[in-house]
C-alpha positions in Angstrom: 98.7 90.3 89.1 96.8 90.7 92.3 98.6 93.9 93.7 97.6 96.1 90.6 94.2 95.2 91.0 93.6 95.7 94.3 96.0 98.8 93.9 92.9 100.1 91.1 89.9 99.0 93.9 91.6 101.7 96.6 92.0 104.3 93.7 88.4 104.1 92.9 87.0 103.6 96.1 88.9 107.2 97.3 86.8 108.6 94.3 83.7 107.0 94.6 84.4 107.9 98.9 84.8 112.0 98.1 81.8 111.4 95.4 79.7 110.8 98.3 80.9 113.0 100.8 80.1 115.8 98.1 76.5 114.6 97.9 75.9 114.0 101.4 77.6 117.1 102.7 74.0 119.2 103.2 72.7 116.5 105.1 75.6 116.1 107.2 75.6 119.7 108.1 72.3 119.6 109.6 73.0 116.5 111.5 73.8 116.8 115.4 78.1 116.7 116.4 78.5 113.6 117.7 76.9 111.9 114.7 79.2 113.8 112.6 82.3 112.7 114.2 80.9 109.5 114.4 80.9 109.8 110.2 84.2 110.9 110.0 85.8 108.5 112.5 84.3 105.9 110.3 85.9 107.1 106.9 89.3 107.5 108.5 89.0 104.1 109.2 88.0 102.5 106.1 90.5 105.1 104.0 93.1 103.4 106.6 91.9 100.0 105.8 92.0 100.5 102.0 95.4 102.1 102.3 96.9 99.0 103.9 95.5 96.5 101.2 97.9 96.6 99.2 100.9 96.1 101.4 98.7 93.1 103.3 98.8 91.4 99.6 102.3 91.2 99.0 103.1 90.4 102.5 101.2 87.4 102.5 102.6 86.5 98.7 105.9 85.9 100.5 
């Protein structure tokens, strides 16, 4: 039962993630580069870390 759950947490985190990239885009683009690639370093990351979540979970249920 735990997979499908955490499977739902990466879904809605994606959405709520793009939600907030879409408010948050005019301040970004006034912001100078290396804070910017800074930003987006850090949300490949996390989308990276959610990704894996699931698989971690039914590794570690074996």
């Amino acid at each position: 039962m735990i997979v499908p759950s955490v499977t739902h947490e990466v879904g809605f985190s994606a959405i709520a993630g793009s939600v907030l990239l879409q408010i948050h885009y005019e301040d970004a683009m006034v912001m100078n580069h290396s804070r910017m690639q800074h930003l987006i370093a850090i949300t490949n990351l996390s989308y990276h870390a959610d990704s894996l979540r699931p698989q971690w979970h039914e590794a570690r249920e074996r």
